[in-house]
N, C-alpha and C positions, 0 to 999 in steps of 0.2 A: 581087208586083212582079217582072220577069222583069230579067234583065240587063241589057238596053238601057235597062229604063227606070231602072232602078239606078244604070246608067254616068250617065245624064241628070244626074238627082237630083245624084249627086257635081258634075260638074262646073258646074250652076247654084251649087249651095253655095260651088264653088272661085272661080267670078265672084263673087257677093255676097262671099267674104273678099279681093277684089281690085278693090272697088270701091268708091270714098268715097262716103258718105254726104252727104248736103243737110245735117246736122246732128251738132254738136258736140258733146264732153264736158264737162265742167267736171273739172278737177285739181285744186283746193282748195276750199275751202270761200269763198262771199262774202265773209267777215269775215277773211280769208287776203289774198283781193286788194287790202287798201290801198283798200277804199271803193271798189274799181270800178275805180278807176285803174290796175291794173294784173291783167285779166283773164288768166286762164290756162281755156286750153281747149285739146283735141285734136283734130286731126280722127281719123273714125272709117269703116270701112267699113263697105256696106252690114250684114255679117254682126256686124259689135260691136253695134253698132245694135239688132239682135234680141235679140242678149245682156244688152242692158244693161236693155231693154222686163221681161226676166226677173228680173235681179240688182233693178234698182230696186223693180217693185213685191212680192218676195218679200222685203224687207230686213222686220225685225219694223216695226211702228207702236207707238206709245205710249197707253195709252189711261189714262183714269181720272188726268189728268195729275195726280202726285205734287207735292206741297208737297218742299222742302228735308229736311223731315224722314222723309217717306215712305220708307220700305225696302218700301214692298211695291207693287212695279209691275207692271205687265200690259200685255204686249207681244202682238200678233195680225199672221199672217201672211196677210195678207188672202187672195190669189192661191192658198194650199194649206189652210188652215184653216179651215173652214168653208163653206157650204154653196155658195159660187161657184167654189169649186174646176175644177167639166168645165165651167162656165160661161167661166170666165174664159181654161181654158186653150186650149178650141175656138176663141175669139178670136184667141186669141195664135198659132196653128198656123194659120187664116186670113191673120191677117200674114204669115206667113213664108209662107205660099205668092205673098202680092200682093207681097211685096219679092223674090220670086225671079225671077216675072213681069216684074218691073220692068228686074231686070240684065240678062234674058234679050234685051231690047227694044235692049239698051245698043248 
């Protein structure tokens, strides 16, 4: 990648973190919000957005769901552990080239 296209790249980035997103966060948990009645959400730009595409499906999962007495749990990180790993992350680099496309159009 030469410099100008370098310069690009940055400054698509600098748009997607200076451009809101179609879609929201949640800030608390459902059972936080009072039944609904009182939703809490943020808005996000396009660049948290990618972030969060990361954060959420790398959080662990819970597998082999544990009884109350269970101390021995098994958590899997779908996204990095195991065998969908370049599957999952060629996806994800895909997106962020269509959501840069996207600001690019703005």
């Amino acid at each position: 990648m030469d410099k100008k296209d370098a310069d690009k790249f940055k400054l698509y980035v600098q748009l997607a973190k200076d451009t809101v997103s179609d879609y929201m966060i949640p800030t608390a948990l459902y059972r936080d919000m009072d039944d609904g009645r009182n939703p809490q959400f943020n808005e996000i730009s396009v660049y948290e957005e990618f972030a969060w595409y990361h954060y959420y499906i790398g959080r662990p999962n819970l597998l082999n769901f544990p009884n109350e007495n269970d101390r021995n749990r098994t958590f899997a990180d779908f996204s990095h552990e195991g065998p969908a790993f370049f599957t999952w992350h060629r996806a994800y680099l895909l997106k962020l080239e269509r959501m840069l496309q996207q600001v690019r159009r703005v």
